[in-house]
N, C-alpha and C positions, 0 to 999 in steps of 0.2 A: 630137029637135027642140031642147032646151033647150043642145045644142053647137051648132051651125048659129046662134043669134043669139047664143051667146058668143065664136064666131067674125065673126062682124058686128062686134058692139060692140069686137073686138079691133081690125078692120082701121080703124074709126072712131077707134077710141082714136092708132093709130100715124098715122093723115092728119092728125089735128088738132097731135099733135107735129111732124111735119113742117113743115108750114104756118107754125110758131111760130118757125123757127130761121131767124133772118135769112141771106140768102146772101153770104157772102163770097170774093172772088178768094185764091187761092193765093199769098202773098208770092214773090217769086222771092227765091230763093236763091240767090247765086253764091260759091261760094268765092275766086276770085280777085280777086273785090270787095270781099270781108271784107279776107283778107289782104292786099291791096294798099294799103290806106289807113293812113295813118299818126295812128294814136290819141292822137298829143299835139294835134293840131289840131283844133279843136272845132267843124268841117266833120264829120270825120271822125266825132267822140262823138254829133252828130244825128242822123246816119246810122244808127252802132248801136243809138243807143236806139229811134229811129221802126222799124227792124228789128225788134228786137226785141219791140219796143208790136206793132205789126201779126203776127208769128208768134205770140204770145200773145192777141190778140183773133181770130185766124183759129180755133184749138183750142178758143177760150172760145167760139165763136157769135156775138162783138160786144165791143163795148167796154166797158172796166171801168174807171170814175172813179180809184178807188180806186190800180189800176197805174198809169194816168195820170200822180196825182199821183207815186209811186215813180219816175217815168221824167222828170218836172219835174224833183226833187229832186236825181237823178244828174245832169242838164245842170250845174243851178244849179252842186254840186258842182266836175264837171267845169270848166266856165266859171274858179271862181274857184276852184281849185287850188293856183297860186302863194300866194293870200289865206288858207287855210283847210289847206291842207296836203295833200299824199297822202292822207292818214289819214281824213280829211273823206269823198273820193271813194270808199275803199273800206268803209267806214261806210255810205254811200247806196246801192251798187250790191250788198251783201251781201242786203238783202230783196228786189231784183230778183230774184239768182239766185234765192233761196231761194220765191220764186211761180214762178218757171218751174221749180224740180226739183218743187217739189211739183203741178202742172198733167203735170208728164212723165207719159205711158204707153207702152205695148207700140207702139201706133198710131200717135203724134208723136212718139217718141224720135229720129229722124233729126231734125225740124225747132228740139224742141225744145234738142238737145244744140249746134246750128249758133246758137241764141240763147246758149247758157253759154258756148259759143268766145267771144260777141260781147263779154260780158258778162266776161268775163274778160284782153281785147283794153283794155276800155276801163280796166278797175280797175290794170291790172297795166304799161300802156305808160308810159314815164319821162315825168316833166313835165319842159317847158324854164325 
């Protein structure tokens, strides 16, 4: 008897976590939309950061201030390039990567490796 309500209390246990985890859509993901954009132009760095903000709050359950601000920073960066130099931009985008290797799993390594392409697009394209 005393299995049968620790099996209760389990399935309880697992509805009330469900319930808890806000629902989010699946970021599309295109590769030819990645690649196709031209990373000097800061069309293009919105794109990847908001990309990448949204494949990392899709893994995470919701949004996190915290990345937010990281994904401010690399615009800011990006933005003013010419002002602050290369050096600036891969300065701001290196704790980027380094939240999405550390968030990687078995489970979101396709989505999250398509964020370190992005991430990597933005840090490493030539400035004009």
């Amino acid at each position: 008897m005393g299995s049968v309500v620790a099996l209760e209390e389990f399935r309880q246990t697992l509805d009330k976590r469900a319930s808890r985890v806000p629902v989010r859509e699946h970021p599309e993901i295109r590769g030819g939309e990645i690649w196709g954009r031209d990373y000097t132009e800061v069309e293009a760095i919105v794109f990847g950061l908001l990309l990448i903000r949204d494949i990392v709050a899709y893994h995470q359950g919701g949004l996190n201030t915290e990345f937010d601000h990281l994904c401010v920073n690399g615009l800011e960066a990006a933005y003013k390039v010419n002002d602050f130099g290369p050096a600036k931009l891969k300065k701001t985008i290196k704790p980027i990567k380094e939240w999405v290797l550390d968030d990687m799993t078995e489970d979101n390594k396709r989505d999250m490796s398509w964020a370190l392409v992005v991430a990597d697009l933005i840090e490493k394209s030539p400035t004009k």
